[in-house]
C-alpha positions as CSV (number, residue, x, y, z in Angstrom):
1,X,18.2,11.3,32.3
2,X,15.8,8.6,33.7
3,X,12.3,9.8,35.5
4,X,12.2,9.4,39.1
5,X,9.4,9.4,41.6
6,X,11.3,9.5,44.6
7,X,9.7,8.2,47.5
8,X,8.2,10.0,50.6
9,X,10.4,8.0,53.2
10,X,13.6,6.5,52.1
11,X,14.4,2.9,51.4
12,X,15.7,0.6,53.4
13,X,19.8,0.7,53.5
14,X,20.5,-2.6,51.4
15,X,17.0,-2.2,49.6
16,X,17.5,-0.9,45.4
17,X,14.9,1.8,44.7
18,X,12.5,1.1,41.9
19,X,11.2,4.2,41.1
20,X,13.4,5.9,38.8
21,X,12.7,5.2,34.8
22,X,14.7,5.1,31.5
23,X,13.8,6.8,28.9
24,X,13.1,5.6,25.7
25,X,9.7,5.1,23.1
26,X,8.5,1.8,21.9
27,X,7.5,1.6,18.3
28,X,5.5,-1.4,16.7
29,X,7.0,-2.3,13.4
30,X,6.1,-5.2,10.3
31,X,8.6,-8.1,11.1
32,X,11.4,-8.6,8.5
33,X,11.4,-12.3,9.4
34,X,9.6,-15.0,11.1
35,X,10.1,-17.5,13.4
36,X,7.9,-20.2,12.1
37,X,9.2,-18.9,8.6
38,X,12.4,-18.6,7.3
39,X,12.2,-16.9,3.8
40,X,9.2,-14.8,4.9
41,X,8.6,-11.6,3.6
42,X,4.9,-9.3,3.6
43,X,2.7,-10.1,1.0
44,X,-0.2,-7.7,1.9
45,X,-1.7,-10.4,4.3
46,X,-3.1,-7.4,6.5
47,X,-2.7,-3.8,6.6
48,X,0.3,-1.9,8.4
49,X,1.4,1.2,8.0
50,X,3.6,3.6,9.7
51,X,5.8,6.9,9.1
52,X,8.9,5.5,7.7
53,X,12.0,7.4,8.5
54,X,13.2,7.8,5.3
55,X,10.2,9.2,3.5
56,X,10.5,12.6,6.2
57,X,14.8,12.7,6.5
58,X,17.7,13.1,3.7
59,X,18.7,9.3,4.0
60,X,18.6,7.9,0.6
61,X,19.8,9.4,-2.4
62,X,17.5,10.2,-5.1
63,X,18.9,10.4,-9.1
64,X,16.1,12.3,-11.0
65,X,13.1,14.5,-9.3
66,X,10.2,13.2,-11.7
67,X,7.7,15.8,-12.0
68,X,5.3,14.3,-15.5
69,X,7.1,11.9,-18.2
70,X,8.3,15.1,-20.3
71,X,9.4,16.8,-16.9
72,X,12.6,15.4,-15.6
73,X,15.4,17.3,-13.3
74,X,18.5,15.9,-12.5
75,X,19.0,15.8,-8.2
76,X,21.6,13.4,-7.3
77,X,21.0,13.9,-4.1
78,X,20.2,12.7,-0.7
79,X,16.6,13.7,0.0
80,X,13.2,12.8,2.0
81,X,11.0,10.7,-0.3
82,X,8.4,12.4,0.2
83,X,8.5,16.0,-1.4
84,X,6.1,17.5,1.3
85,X,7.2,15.6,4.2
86,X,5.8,18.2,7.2
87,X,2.4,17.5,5.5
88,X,2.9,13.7,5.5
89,X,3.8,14.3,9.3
90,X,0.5,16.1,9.6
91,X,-1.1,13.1,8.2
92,X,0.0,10.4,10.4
93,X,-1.1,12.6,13.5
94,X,-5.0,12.1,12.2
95,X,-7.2,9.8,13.6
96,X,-5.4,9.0,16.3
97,X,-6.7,8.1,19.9
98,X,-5.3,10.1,22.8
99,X,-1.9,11.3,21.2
100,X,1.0,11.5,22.9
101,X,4.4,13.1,23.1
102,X,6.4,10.9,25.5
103,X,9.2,12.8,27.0
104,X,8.9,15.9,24.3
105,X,9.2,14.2,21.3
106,X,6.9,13.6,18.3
107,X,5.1,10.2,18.3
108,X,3.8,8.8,15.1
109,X,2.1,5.6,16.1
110,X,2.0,2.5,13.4
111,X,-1.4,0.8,12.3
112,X,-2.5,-1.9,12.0
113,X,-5.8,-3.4,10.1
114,X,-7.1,-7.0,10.8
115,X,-10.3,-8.4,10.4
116,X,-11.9,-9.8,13.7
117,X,-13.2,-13.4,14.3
118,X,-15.8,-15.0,16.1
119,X,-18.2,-12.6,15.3
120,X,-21.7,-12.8,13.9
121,X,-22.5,-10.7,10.7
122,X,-20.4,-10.3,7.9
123,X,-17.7,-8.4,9.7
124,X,-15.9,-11.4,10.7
125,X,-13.3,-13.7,8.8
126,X,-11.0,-16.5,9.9
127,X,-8.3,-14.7,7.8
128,X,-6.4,-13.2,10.8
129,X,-7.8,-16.0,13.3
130,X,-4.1,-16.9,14.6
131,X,-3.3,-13.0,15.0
132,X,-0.5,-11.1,13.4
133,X,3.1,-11.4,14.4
134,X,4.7,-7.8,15.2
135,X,8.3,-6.3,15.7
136,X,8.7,-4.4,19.0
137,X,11.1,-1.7,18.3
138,X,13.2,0.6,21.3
139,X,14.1,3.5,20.1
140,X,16.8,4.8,23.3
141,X,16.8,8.3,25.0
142,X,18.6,7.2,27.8
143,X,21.1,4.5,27.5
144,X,19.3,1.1,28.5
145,X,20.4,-1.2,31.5
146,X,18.7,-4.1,32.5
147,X,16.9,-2.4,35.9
148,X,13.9,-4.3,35.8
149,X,11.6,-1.8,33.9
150,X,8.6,-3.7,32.3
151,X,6.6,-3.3,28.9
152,X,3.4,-3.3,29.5
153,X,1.0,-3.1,27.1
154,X,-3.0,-2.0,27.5
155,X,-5.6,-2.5,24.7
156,X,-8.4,0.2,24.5
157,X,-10.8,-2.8,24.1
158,X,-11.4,-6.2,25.7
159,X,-11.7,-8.3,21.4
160,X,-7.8,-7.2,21.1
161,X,-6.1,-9.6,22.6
162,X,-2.1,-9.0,22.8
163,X,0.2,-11.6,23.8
164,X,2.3,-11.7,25.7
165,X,0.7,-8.3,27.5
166,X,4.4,-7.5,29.2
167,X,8.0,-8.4,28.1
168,X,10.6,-7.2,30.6
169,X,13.4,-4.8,29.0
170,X,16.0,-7.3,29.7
171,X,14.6,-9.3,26.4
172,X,15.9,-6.2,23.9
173,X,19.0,-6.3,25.7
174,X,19.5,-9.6,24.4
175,X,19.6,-8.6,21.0
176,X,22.4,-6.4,19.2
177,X,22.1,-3.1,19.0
178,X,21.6,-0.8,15.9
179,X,21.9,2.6,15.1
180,X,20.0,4.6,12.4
181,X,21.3,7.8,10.7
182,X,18.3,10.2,10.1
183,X,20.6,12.4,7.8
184,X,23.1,10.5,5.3
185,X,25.5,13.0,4.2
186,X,26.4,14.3,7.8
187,X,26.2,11.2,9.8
188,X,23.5,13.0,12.5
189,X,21.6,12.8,14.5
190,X,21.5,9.4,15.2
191,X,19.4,6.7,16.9
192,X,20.4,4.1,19.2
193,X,17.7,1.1,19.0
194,X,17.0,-2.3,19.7
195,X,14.3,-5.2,17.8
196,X,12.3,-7.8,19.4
197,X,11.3,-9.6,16.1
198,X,7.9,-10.9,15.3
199,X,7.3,-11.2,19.1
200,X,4.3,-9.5,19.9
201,X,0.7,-11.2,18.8
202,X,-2.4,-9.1,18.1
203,X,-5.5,-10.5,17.2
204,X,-8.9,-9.2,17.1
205,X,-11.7,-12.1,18.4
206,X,-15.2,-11.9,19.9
207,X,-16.3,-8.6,18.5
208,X,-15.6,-5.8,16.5
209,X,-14.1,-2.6,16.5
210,X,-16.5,0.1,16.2
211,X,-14.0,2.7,15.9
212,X,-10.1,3.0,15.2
213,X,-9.0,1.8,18.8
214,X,-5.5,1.9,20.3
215,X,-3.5,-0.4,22.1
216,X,-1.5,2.0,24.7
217,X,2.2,1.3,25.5
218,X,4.0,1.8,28.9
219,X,7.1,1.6,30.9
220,X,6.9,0.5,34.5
221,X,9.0,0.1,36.9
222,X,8.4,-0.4,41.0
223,X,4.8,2.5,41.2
224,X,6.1,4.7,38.6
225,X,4.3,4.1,35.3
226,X,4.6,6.3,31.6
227,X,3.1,5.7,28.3
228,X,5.9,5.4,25.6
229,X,4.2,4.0,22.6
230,X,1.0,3.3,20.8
231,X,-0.6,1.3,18.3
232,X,-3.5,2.0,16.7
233,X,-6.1,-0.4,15.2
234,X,-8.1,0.2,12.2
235,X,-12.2,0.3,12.5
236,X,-13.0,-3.2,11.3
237,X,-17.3,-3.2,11.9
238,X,-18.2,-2.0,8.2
239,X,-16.6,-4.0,5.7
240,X,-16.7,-2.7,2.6
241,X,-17.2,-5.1,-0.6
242,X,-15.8,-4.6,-4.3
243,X,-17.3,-6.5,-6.9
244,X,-15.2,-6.9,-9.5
245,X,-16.5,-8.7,-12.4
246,X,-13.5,-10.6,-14.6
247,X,-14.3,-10.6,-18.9
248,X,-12.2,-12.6,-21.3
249,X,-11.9,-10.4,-24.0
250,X,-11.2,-11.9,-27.5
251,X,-9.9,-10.7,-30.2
252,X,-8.2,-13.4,-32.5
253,X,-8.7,-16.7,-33.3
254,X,-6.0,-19.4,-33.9
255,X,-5.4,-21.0,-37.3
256,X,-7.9,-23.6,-36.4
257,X,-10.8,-21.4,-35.9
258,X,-10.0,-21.7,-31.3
259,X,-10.8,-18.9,-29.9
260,X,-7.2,-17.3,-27.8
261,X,-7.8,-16.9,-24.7
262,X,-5.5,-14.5,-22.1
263,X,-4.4,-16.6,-20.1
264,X,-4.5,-14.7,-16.5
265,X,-3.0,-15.1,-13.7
266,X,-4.0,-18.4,-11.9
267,X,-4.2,-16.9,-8.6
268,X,-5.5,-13.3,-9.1
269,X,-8.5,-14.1,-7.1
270,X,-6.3,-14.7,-3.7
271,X,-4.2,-11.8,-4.6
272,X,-7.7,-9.2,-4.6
273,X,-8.7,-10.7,-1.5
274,X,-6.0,-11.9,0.5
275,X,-3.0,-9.4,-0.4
276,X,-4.4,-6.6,-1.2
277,X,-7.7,-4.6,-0.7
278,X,-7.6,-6.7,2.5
279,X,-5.2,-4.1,4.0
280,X,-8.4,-1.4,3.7
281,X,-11.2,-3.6,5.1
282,X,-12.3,-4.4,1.9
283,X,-14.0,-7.6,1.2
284,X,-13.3,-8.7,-2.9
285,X,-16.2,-10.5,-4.5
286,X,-14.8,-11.9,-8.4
287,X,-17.6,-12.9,-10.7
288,X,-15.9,-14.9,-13.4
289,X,-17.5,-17.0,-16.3
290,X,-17.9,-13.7,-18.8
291,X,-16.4,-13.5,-22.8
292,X,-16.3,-10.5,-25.2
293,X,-16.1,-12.5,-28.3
294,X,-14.8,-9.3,-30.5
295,X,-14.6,-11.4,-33.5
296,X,-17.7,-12.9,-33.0
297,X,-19.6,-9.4,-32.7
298,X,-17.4,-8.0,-35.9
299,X,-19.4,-10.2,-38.2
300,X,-22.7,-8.9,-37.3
301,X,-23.9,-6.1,-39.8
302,X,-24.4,-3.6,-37.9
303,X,-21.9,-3.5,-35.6
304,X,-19.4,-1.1,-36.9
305,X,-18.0,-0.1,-33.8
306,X,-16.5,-3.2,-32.9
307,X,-15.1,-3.9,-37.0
308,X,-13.5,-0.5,-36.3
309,X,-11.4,-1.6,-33.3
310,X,-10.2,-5.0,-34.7
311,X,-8.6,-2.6,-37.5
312,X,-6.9,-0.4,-35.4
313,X,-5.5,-3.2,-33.2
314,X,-4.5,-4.6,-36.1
315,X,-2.6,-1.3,-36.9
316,X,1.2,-1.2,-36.0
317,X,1.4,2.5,-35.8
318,X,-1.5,3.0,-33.4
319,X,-0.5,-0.1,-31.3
320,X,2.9,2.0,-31.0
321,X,1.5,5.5,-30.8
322,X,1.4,6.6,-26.7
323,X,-1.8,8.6,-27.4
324,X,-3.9,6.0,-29.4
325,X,-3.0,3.2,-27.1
326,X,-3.9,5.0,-24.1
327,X,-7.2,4.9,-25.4
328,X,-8.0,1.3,-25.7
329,X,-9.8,1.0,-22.6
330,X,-12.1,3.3,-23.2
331,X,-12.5,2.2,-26.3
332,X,-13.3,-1.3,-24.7
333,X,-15.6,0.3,-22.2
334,X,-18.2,1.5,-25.0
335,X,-18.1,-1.6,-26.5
336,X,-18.8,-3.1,-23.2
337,X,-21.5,-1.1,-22.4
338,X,-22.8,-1.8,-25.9
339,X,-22.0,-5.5,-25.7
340,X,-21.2,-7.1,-22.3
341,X,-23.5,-9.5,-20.1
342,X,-22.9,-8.0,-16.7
343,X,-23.3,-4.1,-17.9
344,X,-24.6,-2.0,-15.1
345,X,-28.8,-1.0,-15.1
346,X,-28.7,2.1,-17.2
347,X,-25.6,0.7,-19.1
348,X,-23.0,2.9,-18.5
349,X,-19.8,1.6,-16.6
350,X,-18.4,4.8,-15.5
351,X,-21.1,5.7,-13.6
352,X,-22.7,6.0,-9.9
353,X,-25.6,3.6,-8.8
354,X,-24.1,0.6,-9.0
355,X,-21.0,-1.3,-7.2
356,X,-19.4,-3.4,-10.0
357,X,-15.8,-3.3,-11.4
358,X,-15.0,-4.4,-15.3
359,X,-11.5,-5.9,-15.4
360,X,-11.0,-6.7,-18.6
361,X,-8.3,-9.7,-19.8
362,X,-7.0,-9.1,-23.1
363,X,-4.1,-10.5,-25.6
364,X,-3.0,-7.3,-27.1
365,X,0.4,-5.8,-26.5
366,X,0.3,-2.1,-27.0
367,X,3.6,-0.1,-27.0
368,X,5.6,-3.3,-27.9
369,X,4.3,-4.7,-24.6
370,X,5.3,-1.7,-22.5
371,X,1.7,-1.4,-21.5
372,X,1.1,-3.5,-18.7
373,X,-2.6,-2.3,-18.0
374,X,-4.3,0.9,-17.9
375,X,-7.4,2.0,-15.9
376,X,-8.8,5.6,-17.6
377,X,-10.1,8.3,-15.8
378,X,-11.2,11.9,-16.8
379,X,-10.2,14.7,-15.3
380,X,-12.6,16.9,-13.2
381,X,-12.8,21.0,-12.6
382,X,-13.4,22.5,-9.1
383,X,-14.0,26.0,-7.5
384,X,-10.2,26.4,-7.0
385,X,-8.7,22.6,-7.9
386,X,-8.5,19.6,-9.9
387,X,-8.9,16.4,-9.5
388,X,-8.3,13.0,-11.5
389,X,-11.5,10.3,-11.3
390,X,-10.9,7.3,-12.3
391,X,-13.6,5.0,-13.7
392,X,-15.5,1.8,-12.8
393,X,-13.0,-0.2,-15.9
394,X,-9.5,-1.5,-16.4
395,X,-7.8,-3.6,-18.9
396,X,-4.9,-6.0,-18.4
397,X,-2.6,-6.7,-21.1
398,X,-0.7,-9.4,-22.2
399,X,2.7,-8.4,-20.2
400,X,0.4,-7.8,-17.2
401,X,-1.8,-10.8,-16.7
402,X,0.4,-12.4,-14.4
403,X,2.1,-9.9,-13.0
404,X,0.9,-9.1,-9.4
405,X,1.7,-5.4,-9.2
406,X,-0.2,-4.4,-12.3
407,X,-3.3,-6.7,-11.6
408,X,-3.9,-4.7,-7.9
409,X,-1.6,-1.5,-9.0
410,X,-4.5,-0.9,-11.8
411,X,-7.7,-2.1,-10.2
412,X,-6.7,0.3,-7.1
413,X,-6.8,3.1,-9.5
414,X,-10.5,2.7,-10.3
415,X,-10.9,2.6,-6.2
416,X,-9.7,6.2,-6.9
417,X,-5.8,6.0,-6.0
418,X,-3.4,7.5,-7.7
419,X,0.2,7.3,-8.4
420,X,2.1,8.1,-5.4
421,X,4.6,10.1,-7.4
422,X,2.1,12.2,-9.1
423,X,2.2,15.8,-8.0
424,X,-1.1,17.3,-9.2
425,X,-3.6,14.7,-7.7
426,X,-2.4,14.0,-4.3
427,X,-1.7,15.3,-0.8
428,X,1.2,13.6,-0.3
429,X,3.9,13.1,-3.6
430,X,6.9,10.7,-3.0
431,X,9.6,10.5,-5.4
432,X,8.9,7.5,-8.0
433,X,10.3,4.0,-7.9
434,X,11.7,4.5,-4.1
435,X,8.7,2.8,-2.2
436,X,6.9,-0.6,-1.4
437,X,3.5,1.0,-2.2
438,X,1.3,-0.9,-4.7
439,X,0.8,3.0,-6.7
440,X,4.6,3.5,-7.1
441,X,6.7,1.9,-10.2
442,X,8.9,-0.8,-10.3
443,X,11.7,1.4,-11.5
444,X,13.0,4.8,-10.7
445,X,14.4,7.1,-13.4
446,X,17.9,8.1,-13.4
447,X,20.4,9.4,-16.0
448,X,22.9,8.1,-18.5
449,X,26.7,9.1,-17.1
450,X,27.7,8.2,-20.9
451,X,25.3,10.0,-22.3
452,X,26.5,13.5,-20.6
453,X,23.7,12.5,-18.1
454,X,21.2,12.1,-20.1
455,X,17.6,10.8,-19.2
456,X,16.5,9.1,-22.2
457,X,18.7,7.6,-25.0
458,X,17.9,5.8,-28.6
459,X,18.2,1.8,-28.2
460,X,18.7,-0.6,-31.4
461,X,15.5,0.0,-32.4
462,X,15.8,3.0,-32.9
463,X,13.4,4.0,-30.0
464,X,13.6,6.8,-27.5
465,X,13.9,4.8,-23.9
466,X,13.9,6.2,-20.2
467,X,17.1,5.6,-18.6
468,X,16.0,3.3,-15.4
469,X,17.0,1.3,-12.8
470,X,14.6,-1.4,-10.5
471,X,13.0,0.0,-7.4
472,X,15.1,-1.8,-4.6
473,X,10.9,-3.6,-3.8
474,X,10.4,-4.6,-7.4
475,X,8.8,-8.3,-6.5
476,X,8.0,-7.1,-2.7
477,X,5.5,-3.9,-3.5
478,X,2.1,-5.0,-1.7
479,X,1.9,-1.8,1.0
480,X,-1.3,0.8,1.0
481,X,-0.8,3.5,3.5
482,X,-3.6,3.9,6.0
483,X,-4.7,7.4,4.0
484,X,-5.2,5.1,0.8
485,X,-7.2,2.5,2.9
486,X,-9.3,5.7,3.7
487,X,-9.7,7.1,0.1
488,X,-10.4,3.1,-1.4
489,X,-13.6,2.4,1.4
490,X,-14.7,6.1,0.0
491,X,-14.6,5.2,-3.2
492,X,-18.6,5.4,-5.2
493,X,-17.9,1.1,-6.0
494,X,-17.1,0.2,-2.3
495,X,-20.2,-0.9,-0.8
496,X,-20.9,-0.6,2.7
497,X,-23.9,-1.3,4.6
């Protein structure tokens, strides 16, 4: 049923009246594809985030509920992926300016984070200069006709600048529309929607936002006027900075008496602070030029420690055990704070006053190179909780160093994320390998039909494996949600002025 304001004297015979709206919600989405690119897909190149529909309804079927690596349940089932989706609800209502409820119904705007330009102070960046490029999504209540109605679109603050500021609805009709199904196994309720891709610009430019703003949504047409969507637009004055300080760890030589190098990933530098920690208004500082010459240190008297950890890597049965080889980076740590150039005042790594991060290259290959990396943390006792913190250190290893999930999947954990799919340390648990997010896996477990359903079977090495398949984002995970961008600029190594 459309909104009317019907007038106090009527129209003219002959003359439409203008004053009656459709109803419908306009939703700001990331684009799948752009117009000045073909093959584009996100990289992380700013922050967005919004409540996906399939992370709060039964749309995608999910094999194996993961609760811990020993604790596996067969589902099989359609489900939300997140397991506590009316709290995730909960948490995309925070924060946000001047909610609303168009028409009755739950809104859930998107964000978005971008640094601003033109500004003085070391807030601003040329890095989103041009603007971003959004996807203008109409979800319809009503059916939709081209009547005229206009979307306009209102900034809470003169720096955003959004082009063009009004598209007439005509422009969706233009395009096909889709339907989405919020529940897969009974077909309902449904969605009627149309996409304006990538045609929307937003850019921030002239000053700074001292405060998550919004950009308000409305539909017009002849004097009546309602708001039917929203945007909001992350704080962006107080950029935080992460040091992270890179060390080339050594620990052969070649037959010649060359050091061997890890040889890391060329572009790791653009990936901290273009793809990444970006998202969270987080500045990445790398300090490179630092060795850990291992062998080197073994063949001073007195240093035991180290002689003691060349043996054991040399060791095939604690390279392979899962409890010895999850303690190489700690094991690294002490001799770091024992050994290293850049080692905090004080010494210790895993400490507060200071805002440095270790990342640590390294050639070794623990659990037959099913360790990509690993950032330690310990776990700490509350009143009536627990709670995982992570340290100031991580290690790469030789499967990881040019992989781009592991490099910013493991230094976000010592920014104090944790996996998304891990029950006991966070709000909100999603069901692992089903996301985009940077703290989910590559893979999602699932079960053997030949092996009466089995989730682990014995492979020609006589190993016990996880049955698995690839997360359908494997090559495409560079998302934080907006709650991780919060928990990262919290973190004790952020610095902020």
């Amino acid at each position: 049923m459309a909104i009317c304001d019907f007038p106090k004297t009527s129209s003219k015979i002959g003359q439409t009246s203008t004053s009656c709206l459709q109803k419908f919600t306009i939703h700001f989405r990331r684009p799948d594809t752009l117009k000045e690119k073909s093959n584009y897909s996100y990289r992380g190149e700013y922050g967005f985030d919004w409540l996906r529909d399939e992370y709060i309804y039964p749309i995608e079927k999910v094999d194996v509920d993961y609760i811990s690596p020993i604790n596996l349940v067969y589902l099989n089932k359609v489900v939300p992926l997140c397991k506590n989706p009316d709290d995730l609800r909960e948490e995309y209502k925070r924060d946000i300016k001047n909610s609303i409820t168009p028409y009755g119904i739950d809104y859930y705007p998107a964000w978005l984070s971008i640094f601003a330009y033109n500004v003085k102070g070391n807030a601003g960046s040329t890095m989103h200069k041009k603007g971003i490029n959004l996807t203008l999504q109409l979800d319809e209540i009503d059916e939709i006709i081209n009547d005229g109605t206009e979307i306009i679109f209102k900034p809470g603050k003169p720096c955003l600048k959004i082009t063009p500021n009004r598209i007439s609805i005509s422009h969706f009709l233009k395009t096909p529309k889709k339907t989405r199904i919020l529940d897969s196994d009974t077909g309902t309720p449904t969605i009627n929607y149309y996409q304006l891709d990538s045609t929307i610009n937003i850019k921030c430019f002239g000053d700074t936002l001292k405060e998550h703003e919004e950009v308000r949504v409305f539909a017009k047409l002849g004097t009546t006027e309602v708001e039917v969507g929203k945007l909001m637009v992350y704080q962006n004055d107080n950029i935080g900075k992460a040091k992270i300080v890179v060390v080339n760890v050594i620990t052969e030589y070649d037959e010649k008496g060359n050091k061997i190098y890890p040889q890391a990933h060329k572009s790791f530098e653009y990936l901290y602070k273009y793809q990444s920690f970006n998202q969270a208004m987080i500045r990445t500082e790398v300090i490179l030029g630092e060795e850990l010459d291992l062998v080197k240190l073994s063949n001073v008297e007195s240093n035991d420690d180290v002689r003691s950890f060349l043996n054991d890597i040399k060791n095939k049965t604690f390279m392979e055990d899962r409890y010895d080889a999850f303690t190489i980076t700690e094991r690294l740590c002490a001799l770091y704070e024992n050994y290293g150039k850049n080692r905090p005042e004080g010494g210790l790594v895993n400490e507060d006053g200071h805002f440095y991060t270790y990342l640590l290259f390294t050639t070794l290959s623990p659990l037959n190179g099913g360790l990509y990396g690993l950032a330690s943390g310990k776990e700490k006792n509350w009143k009536f909780s627990s709670k995982l913190e992570y340290g100031n250190i991580l290690s790469i290893f030789a499967k990881g160093l040019n992989d781009d999930h592991t490099l910013v999947h493991e230094a976000a954990h010592t920014f104090s994320l944790s996996h998304i799919f891990t029950d006991k340390y966070n709000k909100y648990v999603f069901h692992h390998g089903y996301t985009e997010n940077y703290m989910d896996y590559a893979f999602f477990p699932t079960f053997n039909n030949s092996i009466e359903k089995k989730f682990n079977y014995i492979n020609n090495k006589n190993q016990q494996v996880l049955s698995k398949k690839d997360n359908r984002y494997r090559g495409k995970m560079y998302s934080f949600y907006k709650w991780q961008w919060d928990l990262m600029r919290e973190d004790r190594s952020i610095e902020k002025k």
